[in-house]
C-alpha positions in Angstrom: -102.1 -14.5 -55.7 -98.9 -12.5 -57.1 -95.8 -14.5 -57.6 -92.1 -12.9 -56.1 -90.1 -12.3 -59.7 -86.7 -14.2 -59.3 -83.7 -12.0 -59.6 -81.1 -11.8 -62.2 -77.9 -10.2 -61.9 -77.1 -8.2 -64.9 -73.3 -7.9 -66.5 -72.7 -4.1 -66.2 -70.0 -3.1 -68.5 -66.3 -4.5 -68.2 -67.1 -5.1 -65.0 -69.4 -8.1 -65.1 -70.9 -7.1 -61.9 -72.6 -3.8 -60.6 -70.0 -1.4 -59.6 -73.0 0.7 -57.5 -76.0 0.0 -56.0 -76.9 -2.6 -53.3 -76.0 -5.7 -55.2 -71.9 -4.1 -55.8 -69.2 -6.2 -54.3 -67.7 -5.5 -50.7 -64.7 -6.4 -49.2 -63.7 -9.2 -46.5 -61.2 -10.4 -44.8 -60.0 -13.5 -43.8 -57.3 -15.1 -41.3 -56.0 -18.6 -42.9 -53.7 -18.8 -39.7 -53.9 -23.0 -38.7 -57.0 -23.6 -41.6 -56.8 -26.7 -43.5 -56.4 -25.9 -46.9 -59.6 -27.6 -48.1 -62.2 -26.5 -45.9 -61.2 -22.5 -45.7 -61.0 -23.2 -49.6 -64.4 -24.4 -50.3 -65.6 -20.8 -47.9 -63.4 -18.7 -50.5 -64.9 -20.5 -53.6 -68.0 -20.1 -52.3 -67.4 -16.1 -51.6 -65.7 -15.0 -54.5 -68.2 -16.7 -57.1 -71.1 -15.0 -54.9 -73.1 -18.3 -53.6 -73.2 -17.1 -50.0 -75.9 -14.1 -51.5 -79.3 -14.6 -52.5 -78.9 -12.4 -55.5 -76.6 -15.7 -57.2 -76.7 -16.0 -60.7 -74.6 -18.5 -62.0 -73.9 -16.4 -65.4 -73.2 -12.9 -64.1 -70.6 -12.3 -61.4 -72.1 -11.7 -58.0 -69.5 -12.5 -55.8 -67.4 -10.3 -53.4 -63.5 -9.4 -52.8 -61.9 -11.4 -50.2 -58.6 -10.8 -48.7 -56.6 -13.7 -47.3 -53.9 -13.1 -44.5 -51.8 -15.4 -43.5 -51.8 -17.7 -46.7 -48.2 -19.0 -45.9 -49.6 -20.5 -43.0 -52.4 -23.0 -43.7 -52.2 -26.5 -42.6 -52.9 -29.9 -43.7 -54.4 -32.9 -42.4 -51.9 -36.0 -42.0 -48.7 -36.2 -44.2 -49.6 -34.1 -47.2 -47.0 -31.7 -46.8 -44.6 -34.6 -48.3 -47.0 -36.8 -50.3 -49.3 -34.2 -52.2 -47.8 -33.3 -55.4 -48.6 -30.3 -57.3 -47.6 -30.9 -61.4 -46.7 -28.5 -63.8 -45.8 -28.7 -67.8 -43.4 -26.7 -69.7 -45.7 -27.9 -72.7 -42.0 -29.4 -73.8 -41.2 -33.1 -74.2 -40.5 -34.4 -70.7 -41.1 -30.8 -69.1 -43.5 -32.1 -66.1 -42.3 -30.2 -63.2 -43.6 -32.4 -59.8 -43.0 -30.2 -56.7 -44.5 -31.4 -53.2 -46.5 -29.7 -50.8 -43.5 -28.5 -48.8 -41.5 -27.0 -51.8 -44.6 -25.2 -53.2 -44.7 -23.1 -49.4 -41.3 -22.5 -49.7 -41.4 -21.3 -53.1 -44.5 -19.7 -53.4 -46.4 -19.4 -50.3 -49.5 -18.0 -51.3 -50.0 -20.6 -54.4 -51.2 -23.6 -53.0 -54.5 -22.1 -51.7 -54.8 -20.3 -55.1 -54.4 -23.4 -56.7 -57.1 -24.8 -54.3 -59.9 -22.4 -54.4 -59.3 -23.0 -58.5 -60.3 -26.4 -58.3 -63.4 -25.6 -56.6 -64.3 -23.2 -59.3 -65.9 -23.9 -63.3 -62.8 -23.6 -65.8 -64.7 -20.5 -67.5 -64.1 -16.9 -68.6 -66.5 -15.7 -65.9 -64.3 -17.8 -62.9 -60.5 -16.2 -64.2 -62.5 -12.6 -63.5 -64.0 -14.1 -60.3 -60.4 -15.7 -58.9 -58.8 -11.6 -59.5 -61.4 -10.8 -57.2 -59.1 -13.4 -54.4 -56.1 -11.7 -52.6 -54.2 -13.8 -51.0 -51.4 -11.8 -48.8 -48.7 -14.1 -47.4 -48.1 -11.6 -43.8 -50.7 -10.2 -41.9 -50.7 -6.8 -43.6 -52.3 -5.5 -46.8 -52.2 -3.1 -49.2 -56.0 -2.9 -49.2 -57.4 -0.7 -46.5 -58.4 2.3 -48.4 -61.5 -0.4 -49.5 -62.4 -0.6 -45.7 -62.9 -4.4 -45.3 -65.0 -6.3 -43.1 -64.2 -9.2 -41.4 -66.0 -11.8 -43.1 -69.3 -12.9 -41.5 -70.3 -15.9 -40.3 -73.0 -16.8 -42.2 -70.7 -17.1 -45.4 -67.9 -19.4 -43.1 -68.4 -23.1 -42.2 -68.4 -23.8 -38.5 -65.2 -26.1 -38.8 -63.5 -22.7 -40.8 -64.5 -20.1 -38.4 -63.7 -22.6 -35.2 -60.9 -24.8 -36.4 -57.8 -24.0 -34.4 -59.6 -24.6 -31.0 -62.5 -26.8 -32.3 -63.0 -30.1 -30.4 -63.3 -33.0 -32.8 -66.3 -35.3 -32.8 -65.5 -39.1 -32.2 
């Protein structure tokens, strides 16, 4: 009986994934309209680092080109607009910058979901390429349709992601 051969994904050139061919990236977009930050987050991650394929390989970059509209208006759950904290450092003594929820969206909208879908990737070389491959658009235009996205299908989303704004809860 013959054995399937797993598949490896191969770093072509500066790249780090295959420009051509069946296995090359596409483009998706996304609506972040009324998502909680965590949950359309974790879909993102998951997108970008290219765990939502078959051909995954965690060394090589597999992962696809997502465009995020709406980014200034995500939601979350409870009172975390005024009690989650985001912390920054100067690297200075006594230059820790603490700036809530709500002042991050005023100052920069599109940062707190960056900042999110960071945290839900490893701190290596291969994830900074991976996290240019995330643009996050604070309107509902972009600048990207000469790439022809796709909305993004729903076999890659979470059913509380793709269903959220009208999705009756469980009790």
């Amino acid at each position: 009986m013959l054995q399937q051969k797993s598949y490896q994904a191969k770093q072509v050139g500066p790249h780090l994934f295959e420009p051509k061919g069946p296995n090359a990236p596409k483009w998706y977009v996304v609506d972040a309209k009324d998502q909680v930050v965590g949950r359309i987050a974790t879909v993102l991650a998951r997108v970008i680092t290219g765990k939502h394929k078959a051909t995954y390989t965690r060394h090589a970059d597999a992962g696809d080109f997502l465009i995020v509209l709406n980014a200034d208006k995500i939601q979350f759950t409870r009172s975390k607009w005024d009690k989650k904290k985001y912390y920054d450092h100067t690297d200075f003594i006594g230059g820790l910058k603490i700036k809530s929820a709500k002042e991050m969206l005023q100052r920069h909208p599109t940062e707190i979901l960056r900042r999110a879908v960071w945290g839900m990737t490893n701190k290596t070389s291969l994830a900074r390429h991976q996290m240019k491959k995330l643009k996050l658009v604070a309107g509902s235009e972009h600048e990207h349709k000469a790439q022809n996205p796709q909305t993004l299908p729903l076999a890659a989303t979470r059913k509380t992601v793709v269903n959220a704004p009208n999705a009756s809860k469980k009790s």
